[in-house]
N, CA and C atoms of all chains as a GROMACS GRO file, in nm:
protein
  564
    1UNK      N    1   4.829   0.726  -1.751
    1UNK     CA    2   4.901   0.835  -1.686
    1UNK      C    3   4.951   0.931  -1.793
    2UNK      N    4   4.967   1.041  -1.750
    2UNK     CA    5   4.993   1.122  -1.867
    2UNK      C    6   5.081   1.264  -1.782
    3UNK      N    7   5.140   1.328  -1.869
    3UNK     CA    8   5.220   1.415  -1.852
    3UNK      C    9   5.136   1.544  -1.824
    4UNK      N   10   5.178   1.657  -1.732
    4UNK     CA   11   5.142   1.801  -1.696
    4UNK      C   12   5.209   1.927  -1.666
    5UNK      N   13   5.156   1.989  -1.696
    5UNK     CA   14   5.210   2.098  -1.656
    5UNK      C   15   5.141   2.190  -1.541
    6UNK      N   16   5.177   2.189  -1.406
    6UNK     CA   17   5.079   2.306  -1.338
    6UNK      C   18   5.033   2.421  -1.293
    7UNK      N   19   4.948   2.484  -1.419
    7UNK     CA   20   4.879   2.606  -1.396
    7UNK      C   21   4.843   2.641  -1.277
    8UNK      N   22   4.823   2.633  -1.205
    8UNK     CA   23   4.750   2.701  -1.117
    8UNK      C   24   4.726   2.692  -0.995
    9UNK      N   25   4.580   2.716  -0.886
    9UNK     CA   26   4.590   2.634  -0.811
    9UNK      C   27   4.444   2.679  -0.760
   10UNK      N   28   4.344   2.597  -0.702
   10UNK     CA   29   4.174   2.555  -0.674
   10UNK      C   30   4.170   2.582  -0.531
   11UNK      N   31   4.109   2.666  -0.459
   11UNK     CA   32   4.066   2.670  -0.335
   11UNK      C   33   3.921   2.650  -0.289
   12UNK      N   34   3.869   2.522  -0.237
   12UNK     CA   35   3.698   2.514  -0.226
   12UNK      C   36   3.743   2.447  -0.055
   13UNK      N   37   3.646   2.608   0.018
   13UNK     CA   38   3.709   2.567   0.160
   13UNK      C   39   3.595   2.476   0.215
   14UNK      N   40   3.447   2.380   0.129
   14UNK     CA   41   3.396   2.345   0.144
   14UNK      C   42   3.400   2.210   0.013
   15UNK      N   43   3.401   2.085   0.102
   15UNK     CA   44   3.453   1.930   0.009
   15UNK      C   45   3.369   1.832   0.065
   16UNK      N   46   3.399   1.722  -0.017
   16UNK     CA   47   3.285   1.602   0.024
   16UNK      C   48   3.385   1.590   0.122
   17UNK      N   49   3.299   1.472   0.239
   17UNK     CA   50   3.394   1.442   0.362
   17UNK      C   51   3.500   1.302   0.247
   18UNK      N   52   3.666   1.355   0.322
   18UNK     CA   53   3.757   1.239   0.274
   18UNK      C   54   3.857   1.343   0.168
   19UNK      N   55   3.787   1.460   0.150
   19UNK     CA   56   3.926   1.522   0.098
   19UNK      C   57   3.917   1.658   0.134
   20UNK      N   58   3.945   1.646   0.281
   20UNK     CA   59   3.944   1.812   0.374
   20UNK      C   60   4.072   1.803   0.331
   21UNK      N   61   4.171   1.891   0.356
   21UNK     CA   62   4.326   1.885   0.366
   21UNK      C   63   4.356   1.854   0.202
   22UNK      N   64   4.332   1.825   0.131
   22UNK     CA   65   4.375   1.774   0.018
   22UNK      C   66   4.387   1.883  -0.102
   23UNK      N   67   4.505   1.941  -0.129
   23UNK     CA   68   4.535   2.023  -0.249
   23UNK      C   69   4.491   2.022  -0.386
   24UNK      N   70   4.405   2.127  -0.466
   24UNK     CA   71   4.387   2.119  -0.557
   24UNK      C   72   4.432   2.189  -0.640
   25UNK      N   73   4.510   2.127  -0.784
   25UNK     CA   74   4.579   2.205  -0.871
   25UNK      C   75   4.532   2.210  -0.987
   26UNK      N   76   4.520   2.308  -1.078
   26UNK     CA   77   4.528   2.322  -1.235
   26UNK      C   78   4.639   2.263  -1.326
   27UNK      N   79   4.581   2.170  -1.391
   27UNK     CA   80   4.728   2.128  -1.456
   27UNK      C   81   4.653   2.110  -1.608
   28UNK      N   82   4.810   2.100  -1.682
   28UNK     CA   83   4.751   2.144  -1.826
   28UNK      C   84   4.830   2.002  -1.895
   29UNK      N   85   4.772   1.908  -1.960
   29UNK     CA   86   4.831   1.812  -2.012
   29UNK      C   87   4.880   1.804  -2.131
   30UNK      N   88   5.014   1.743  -2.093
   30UNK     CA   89   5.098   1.741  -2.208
   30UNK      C   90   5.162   1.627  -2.309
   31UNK      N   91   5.193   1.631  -2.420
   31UNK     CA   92   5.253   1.541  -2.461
   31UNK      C   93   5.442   1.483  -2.434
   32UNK      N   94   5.500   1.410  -2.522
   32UNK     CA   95   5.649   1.400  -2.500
   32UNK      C   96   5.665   1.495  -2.495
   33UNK      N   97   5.696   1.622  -2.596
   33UNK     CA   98   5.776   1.718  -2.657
   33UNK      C   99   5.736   1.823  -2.562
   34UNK      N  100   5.658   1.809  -2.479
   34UNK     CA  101   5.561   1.938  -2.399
   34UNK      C  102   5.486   2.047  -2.438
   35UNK      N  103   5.409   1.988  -2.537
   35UNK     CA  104   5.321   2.068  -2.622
   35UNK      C  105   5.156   2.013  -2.542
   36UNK      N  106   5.082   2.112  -2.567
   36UNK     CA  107   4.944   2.083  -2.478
   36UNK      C  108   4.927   1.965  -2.555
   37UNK      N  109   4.800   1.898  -2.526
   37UNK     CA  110   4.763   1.821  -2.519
   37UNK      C  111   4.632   1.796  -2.440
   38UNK      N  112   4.561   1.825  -2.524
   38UNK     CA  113   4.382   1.811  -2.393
   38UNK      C  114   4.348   1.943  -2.314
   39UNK      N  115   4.272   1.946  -2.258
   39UNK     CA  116   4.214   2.088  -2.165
   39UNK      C  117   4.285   2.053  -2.050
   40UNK      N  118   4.298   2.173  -2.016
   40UNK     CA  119   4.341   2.183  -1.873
   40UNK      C  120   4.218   2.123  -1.746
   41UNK      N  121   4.269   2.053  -1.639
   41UNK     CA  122   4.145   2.001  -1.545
   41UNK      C  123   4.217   2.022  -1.403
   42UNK      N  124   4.132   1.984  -1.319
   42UNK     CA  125   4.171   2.022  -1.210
   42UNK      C  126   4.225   1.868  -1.156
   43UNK      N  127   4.355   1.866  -1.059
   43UNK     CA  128   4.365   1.734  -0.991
   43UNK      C  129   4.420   1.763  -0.844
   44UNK      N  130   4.417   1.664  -0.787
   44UNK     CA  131   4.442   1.644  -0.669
   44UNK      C  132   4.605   1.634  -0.631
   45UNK      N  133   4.670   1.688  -0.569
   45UNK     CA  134   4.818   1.661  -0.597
   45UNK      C  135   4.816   1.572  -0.447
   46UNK      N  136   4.971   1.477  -0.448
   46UNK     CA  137   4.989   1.405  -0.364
   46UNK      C  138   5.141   1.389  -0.334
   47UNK      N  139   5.212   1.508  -0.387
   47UNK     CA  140   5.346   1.508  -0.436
   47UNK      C  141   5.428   1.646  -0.382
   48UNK      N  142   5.336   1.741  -0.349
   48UNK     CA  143   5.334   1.868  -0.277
   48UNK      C  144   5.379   1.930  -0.385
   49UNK      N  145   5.337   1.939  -0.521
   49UNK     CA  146   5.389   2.006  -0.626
   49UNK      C  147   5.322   2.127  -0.633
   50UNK      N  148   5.359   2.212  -0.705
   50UNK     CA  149   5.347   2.363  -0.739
   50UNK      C  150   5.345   2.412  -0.863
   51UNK      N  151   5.289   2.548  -0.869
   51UNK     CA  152   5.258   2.594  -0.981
   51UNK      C  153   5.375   2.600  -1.089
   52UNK      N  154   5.382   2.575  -1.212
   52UNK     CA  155   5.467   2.597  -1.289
   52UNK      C  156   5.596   2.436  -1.269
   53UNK      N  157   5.566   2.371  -1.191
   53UNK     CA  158   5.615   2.236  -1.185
   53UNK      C  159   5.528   2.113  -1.336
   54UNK      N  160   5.662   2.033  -1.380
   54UNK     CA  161   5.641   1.924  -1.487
   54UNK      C  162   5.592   1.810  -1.386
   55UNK      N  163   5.470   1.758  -1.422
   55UNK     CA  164   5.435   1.622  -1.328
   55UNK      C  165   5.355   1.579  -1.420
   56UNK      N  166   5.357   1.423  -1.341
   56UNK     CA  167   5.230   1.341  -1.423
   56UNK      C  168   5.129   1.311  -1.303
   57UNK      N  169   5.032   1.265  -1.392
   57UNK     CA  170   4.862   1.258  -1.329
   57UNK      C  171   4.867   1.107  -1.354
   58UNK      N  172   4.747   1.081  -1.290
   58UNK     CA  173   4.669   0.934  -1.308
   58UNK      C  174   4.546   1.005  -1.278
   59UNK      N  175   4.460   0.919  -1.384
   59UNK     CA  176   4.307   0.954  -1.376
   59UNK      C  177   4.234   0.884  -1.371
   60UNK      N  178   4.075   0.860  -1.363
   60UNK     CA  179   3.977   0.772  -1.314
   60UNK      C  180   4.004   0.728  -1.190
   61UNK      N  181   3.961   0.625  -1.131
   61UNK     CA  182   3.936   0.536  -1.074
   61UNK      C  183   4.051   0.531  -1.037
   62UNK      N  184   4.182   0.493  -1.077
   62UNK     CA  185   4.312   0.518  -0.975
   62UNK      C  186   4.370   0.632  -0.947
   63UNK      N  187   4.292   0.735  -1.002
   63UNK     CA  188   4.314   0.879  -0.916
   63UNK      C  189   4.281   0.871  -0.757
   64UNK      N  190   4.162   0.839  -0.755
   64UNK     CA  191   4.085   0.826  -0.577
   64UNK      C  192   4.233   0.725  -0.538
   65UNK      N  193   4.270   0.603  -0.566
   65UNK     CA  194   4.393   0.517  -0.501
   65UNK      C  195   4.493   0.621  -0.468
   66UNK      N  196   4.554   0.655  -0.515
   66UNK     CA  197   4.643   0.786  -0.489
   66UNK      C  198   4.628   0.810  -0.325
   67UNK      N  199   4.498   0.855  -0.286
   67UNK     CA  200   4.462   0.947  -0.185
   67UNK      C  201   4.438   0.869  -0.103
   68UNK      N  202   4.438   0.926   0.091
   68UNK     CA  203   4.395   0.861   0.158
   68UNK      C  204   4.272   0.891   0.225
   69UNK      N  205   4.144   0.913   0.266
   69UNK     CA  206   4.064   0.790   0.260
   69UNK      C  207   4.039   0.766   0.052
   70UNK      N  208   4.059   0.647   0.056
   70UNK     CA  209   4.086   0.620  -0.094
   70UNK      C  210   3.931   0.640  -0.185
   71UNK      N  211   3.834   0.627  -0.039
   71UNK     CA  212   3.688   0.616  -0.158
   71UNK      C  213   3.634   0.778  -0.146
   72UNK      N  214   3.702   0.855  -0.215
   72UNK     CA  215   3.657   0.949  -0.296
   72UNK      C  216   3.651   0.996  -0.401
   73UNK      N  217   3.538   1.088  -0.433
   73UNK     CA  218   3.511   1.121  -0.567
   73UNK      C  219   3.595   1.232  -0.639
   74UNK      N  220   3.726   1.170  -0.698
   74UNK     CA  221   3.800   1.271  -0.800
   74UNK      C  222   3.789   1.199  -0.902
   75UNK      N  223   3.895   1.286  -1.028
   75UNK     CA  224   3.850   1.254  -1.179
   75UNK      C  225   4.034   1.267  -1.146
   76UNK      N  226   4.160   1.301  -1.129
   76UNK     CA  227   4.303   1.324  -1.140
   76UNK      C  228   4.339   1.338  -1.015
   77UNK      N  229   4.485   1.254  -1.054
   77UNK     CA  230   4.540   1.320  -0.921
   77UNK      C  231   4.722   1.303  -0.951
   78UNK      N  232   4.797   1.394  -0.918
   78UNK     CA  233   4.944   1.389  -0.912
   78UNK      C  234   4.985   1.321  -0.869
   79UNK      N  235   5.104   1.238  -0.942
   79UNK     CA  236   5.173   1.162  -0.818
   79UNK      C  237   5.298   1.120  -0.882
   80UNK      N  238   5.355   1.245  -0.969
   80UNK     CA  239   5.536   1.251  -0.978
   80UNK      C  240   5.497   1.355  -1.004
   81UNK      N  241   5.645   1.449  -0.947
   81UNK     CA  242   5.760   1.535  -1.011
   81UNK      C  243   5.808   1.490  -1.083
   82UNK      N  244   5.853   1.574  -1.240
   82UNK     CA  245   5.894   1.461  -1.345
   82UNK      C  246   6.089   1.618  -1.297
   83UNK      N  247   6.148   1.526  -1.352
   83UNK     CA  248   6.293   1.644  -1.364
   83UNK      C  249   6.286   1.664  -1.516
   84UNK      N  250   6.315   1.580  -1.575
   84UNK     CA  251   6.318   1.552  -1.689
   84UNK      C  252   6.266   1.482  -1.823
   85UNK      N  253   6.237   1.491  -1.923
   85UNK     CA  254   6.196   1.379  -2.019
   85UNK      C  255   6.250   1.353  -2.123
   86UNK      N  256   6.327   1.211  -2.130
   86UNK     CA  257   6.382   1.206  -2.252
   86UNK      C  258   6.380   1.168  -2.380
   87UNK      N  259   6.338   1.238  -2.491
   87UNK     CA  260   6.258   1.200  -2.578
   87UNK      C  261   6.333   1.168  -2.740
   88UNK      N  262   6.262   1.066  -2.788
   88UNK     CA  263   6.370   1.050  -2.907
   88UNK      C  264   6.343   1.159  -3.019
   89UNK      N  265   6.211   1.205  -3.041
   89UNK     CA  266   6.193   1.301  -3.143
   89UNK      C  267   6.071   1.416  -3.090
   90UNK      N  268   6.106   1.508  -3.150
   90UNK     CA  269   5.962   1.615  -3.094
   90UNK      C  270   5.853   1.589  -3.167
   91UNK      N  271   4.883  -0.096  -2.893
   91UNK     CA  272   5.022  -0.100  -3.001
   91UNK      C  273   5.076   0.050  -3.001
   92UNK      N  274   5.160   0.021  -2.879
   92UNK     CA  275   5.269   0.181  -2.910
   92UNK      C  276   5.393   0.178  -2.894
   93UNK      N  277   5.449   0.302  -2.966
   93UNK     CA  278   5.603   0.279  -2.979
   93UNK      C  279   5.679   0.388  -2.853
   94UNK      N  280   5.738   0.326  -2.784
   94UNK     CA  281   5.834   0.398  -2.676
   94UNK      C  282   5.895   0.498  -2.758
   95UNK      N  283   5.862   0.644  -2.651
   95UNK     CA  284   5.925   0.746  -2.701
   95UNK      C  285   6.004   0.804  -2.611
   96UNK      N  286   6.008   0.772  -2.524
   96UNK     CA  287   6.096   0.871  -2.417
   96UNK      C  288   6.105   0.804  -2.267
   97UNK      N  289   6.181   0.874  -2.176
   97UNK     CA  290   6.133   0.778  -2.042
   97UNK      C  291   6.171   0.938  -1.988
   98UNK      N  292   6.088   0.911  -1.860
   98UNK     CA  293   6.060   1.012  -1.773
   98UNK      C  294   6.176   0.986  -1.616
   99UNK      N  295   6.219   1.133  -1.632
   99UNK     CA  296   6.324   1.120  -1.475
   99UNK      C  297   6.275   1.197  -1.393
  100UNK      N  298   6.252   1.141  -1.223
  100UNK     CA  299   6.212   1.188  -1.153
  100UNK      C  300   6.250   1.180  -1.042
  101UNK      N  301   6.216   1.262  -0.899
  101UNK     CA  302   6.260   1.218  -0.772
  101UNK      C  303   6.141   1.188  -0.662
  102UNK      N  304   6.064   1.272  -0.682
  102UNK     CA  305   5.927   1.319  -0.616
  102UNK      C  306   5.864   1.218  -0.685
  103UNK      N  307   5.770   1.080  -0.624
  103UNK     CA  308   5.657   1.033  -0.680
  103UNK      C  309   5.579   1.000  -0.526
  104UNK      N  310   5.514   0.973  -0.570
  104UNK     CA  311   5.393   0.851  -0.516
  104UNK      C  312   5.453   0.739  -0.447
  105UNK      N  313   5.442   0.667  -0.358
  105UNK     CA  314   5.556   0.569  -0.283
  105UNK      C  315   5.517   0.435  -0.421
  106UNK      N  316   5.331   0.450  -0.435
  106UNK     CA  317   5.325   0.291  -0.553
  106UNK      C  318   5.412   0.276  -0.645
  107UNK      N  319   5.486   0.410  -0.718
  107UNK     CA  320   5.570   0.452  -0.821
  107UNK      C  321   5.720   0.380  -0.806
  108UNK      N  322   5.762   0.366  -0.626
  108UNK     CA  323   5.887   0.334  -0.628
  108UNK      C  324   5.957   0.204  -0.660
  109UNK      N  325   6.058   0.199  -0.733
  109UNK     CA  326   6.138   0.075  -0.819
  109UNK      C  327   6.056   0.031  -0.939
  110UNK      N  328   5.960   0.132  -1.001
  110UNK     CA  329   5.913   0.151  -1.152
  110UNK      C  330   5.959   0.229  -1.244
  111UNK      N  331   5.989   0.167  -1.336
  111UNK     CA  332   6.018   0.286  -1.483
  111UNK      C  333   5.879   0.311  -1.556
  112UNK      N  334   5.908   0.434  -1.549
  112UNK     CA  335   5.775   0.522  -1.658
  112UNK      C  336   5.852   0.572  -1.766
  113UNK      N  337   5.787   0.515  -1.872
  113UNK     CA  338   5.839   0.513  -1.994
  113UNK      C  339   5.736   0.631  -2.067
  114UNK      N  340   5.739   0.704  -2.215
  114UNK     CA  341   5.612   0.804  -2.266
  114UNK      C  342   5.571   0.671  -2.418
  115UNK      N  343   5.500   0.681  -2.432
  115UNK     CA  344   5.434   0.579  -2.525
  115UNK      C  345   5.346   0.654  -2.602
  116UNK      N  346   5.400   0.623  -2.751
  116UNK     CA  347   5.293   0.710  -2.822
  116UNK      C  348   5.187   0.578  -2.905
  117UNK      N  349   5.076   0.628  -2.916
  117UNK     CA  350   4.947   0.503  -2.964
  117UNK      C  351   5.018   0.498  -3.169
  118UNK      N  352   5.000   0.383  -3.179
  118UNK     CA  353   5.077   0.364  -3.266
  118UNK      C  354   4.889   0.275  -3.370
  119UNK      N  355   4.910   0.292  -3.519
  119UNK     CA  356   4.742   0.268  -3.602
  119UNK      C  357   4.839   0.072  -3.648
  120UNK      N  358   4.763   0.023  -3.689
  120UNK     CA  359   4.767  -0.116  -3.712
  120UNK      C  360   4.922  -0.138  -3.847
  121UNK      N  361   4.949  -0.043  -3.919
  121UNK     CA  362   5.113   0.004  -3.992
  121UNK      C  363   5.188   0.046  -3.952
  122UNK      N  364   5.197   0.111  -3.800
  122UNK     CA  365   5.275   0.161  -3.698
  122UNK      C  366   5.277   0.295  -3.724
  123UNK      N  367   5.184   0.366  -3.770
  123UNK     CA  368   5.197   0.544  -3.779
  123UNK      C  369   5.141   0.613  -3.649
  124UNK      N  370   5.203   0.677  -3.562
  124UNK     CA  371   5.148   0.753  -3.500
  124UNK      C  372   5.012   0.814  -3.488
  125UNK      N  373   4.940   0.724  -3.354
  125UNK     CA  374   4.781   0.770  -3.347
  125UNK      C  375   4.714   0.780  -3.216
  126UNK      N  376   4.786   0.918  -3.244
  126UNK     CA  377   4.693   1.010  -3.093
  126UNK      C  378   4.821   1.026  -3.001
  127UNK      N  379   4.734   1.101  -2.893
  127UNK     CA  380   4.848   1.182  -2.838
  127UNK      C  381   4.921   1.076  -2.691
  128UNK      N  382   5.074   1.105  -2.714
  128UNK     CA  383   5.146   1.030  -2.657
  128UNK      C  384   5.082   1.035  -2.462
  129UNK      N  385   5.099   0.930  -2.405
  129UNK     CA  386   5.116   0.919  -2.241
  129UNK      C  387   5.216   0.849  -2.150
  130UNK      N  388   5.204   0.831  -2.075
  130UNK     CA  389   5.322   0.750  -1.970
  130UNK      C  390   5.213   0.606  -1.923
  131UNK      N  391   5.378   0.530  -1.921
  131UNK     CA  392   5.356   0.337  -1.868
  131UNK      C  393   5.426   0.324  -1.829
  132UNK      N  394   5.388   0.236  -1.693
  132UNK     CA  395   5.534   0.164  -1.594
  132UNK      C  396   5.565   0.046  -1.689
  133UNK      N  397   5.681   0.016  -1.688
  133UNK     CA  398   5.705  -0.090  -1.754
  133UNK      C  399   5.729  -0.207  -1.663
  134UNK      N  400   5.704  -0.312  -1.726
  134UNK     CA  401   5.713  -0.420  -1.695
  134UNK      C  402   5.781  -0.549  -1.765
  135UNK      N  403   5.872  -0.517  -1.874
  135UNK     CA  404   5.909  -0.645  -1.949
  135UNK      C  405   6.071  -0.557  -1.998
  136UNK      N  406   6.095  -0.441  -1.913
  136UNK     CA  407   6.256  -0.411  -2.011
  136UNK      C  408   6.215  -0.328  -2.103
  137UNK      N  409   6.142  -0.286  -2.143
  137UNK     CA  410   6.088  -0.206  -2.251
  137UNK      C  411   6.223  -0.122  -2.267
  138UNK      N  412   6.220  -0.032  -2.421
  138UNK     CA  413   6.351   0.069  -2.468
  138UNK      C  414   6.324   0.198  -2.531
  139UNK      N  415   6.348   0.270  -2.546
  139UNK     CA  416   6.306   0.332  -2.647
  139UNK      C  417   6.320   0.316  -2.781
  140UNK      N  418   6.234   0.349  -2.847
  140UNK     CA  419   6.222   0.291  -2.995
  140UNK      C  420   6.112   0.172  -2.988
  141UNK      N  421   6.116   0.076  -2.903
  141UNK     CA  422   6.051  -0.032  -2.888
  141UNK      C  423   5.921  -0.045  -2.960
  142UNK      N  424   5.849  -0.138  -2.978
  142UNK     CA  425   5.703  -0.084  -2.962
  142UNK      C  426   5.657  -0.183  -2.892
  143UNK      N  427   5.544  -0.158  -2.836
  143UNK     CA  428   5.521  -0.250  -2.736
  143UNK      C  429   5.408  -0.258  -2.716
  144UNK      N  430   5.321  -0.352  -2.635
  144UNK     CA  431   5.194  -0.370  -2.603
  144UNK      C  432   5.126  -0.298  -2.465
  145UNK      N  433   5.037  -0.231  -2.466
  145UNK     CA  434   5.034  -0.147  -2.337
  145UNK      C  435   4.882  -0.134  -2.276
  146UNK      N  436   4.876  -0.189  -2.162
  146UNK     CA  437   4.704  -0.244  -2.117
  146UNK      C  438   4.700  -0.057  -2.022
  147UNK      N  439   4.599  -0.113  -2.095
  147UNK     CA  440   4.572   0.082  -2.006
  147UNK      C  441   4.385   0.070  -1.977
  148UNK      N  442   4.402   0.030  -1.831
  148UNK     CA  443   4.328  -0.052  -1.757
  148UNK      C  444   4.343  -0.052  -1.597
  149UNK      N  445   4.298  -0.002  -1.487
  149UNK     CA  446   4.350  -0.013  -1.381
  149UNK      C  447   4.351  -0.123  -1.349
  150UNK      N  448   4.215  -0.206  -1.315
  150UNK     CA  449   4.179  -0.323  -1.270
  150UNK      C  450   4.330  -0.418  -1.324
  151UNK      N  451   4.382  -0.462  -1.443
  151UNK     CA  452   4.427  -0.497  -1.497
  151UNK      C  453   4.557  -0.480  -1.430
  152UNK      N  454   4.606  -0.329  -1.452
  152UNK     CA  455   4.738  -0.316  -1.365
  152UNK      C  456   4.770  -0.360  -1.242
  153UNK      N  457   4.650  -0.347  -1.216
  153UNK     CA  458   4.656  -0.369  -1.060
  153UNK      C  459   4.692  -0.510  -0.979
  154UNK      N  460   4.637  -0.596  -1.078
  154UNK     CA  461   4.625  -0.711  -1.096
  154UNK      C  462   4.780  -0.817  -1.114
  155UNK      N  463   4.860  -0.740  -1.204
  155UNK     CA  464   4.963  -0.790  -1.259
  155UNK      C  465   5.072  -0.721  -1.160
  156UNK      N  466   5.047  -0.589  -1.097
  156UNK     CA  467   5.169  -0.515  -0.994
  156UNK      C  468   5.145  -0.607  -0.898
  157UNK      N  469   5.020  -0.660  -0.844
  157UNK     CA  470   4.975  -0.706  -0.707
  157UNK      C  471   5.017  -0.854  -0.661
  158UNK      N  472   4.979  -0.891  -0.825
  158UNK     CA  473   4.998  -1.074  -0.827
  158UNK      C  474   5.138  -1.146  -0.865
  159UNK      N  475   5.230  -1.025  -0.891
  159UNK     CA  476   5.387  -1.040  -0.958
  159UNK      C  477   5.338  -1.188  -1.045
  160UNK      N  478   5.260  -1.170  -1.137
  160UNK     CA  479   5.285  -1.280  -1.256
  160UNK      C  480   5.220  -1.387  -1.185
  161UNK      N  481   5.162  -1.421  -1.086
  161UNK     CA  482   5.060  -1.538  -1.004
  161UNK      C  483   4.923  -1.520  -1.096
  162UNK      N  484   4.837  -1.654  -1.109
  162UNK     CA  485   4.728  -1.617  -1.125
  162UNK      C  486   4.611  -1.580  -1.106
  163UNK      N  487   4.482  -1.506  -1.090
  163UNK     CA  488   4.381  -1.488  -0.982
  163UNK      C  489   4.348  -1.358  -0.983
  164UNK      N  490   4.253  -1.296  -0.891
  164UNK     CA  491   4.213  -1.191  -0.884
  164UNK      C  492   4.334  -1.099  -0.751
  165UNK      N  493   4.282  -0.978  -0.734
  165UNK     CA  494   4.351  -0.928  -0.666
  165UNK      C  495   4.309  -0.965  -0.510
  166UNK      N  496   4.461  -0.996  -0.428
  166UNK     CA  497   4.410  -1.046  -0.288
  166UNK      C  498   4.323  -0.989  -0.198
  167UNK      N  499   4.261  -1.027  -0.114
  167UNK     CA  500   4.173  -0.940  -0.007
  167UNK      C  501   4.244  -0.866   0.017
  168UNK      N  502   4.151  -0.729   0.067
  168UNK     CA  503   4.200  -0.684   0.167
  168UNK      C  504   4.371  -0.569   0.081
  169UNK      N  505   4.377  -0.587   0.012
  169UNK     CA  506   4.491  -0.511  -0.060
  169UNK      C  507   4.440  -0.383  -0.170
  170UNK      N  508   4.512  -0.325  -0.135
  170UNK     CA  509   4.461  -0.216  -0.265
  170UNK      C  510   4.524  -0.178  -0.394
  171UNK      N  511   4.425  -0.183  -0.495
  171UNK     CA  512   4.571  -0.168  -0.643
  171UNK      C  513   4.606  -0.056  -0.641
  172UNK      N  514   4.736  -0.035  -0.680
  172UNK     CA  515   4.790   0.107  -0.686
  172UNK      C  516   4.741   0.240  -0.777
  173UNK      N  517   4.761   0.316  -0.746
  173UNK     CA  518   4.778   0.414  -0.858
  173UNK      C  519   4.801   0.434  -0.962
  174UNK      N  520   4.788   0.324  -1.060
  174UNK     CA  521   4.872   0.281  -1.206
  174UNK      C  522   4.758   0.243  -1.307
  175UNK      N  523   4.775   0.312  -1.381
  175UNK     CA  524   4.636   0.266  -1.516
  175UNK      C  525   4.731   0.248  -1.627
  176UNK      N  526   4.839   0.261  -1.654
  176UNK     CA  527   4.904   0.232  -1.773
  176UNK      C  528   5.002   0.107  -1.748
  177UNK      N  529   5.069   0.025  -1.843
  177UNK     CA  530   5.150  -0.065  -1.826
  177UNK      C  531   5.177  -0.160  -1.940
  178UNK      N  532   5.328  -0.113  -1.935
  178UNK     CA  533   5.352  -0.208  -2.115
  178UNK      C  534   5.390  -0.336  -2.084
  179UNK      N  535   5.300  -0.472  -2.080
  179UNK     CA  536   5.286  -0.595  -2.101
  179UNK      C  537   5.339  -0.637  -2.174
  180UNK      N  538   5.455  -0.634  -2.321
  180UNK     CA  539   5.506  -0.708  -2.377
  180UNK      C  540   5.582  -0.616  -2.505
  181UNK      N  541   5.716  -0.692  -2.584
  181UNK     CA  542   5.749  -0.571  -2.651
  181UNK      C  543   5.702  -0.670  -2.771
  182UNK      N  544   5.662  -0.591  -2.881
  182UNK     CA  545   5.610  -0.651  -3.030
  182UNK      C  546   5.747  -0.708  -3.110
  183UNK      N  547   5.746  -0.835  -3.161
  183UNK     CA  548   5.830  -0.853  -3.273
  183UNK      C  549   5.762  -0.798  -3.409
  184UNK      N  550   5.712  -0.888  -3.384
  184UNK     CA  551   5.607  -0.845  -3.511
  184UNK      C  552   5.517  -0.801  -3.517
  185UNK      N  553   5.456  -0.756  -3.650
  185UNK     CA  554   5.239  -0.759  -3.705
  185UNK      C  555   5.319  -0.797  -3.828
  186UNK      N  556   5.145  -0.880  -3.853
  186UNK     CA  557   5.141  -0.952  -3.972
  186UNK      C  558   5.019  -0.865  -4.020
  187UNK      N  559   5.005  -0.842  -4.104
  187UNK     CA  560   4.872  -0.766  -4.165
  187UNK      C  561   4.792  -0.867  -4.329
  188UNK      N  562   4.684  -0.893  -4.320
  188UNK     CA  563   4.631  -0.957  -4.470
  188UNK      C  564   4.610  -0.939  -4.562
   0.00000   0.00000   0.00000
């Protein structure tokens, strides 16, 4: 799991069947200190989060768990609002 | 082998998330220097910050240990593992190096 930030937001009004309804966001991953960290990718949110919101992802294979019908094909998906992070050093 | 760096506060998760601490864990090289870029783990043993700790980053695995609370075996029928690929399994006393 890893930390994000979310850029943006994905509209494809055409999906495999199992993720009609299902929000797609730009998020940009981050480290403790909230410095990037990796490319930005697209994930699935499950948290009703929004652009410019701190959240974390889960990816692979327990991204699809996240979601309900669970056997679909994603690579991320949201599943906190973070408020805060408290970190011992930047 | 990583050393707890931070813990994450939140209100909004995932329901699998609820009565878990997510801790940020940075990958720590075999002398304990910082290697590679930090992520988040539910904890499972008390973990602290500063700590360093052992961290299976593995779904199957997590899934396994959230599902089975410490029983032994595979995961039960019919159940699904959560949403969790990270998880710090134990805090380090030591390394011994040769």
């Amino acid at each position: 799991m890893y930390l994000s930030r979310v850029v943006g937001t994905v509209v494809a009004a055409r999906k495999y069947a199992g993720l009609e309804g299902i929000k797609l966001l730009i998020v940009q991953p981050l480290d403790h200190a909230q410095r990037a960290s990796g490319e930005p990718h697209v994930a699935c949110d499950t948290v009703q989060a929004g652009p410019g919101d701190l959240v974390y992802c889960v990816s692979a294979r327990e991204a699809a768990l996240a979601l309900e019908p669970w056997f679909v094909p994603v690579d991320a998906a949201i599943v906190g609002i973070v408020e805060h992070v408290e970190a011992v050093r930047p | 082998m990583c050393r707890v760096v931070g813990t994450v506060v939140g209100a909004v998760h995932h329901p699998a998330y609820d009565g878990h601490k997510l801790l940020v864990v940075e990958p720590l090289d075999e002398r304990g220097q910082p290697a590679g870029a930090s992520f988040l783990a539910v904890d499972t043993v008390q973990a602290g910050i500063g700590d360093r700790v052992l961290v299976n980053q593995e779904g199957n695995g997590a899934g396994q240990i959230l599902l089975r609370h410490g029983t032994p075996g595979g995961i039960p029928k019919g159940e699904r593992r959560p949403p969790i690929r990270s998880l710090i399994v134990g805090v380090i006393d030591r390394v011994d190096l040769a």
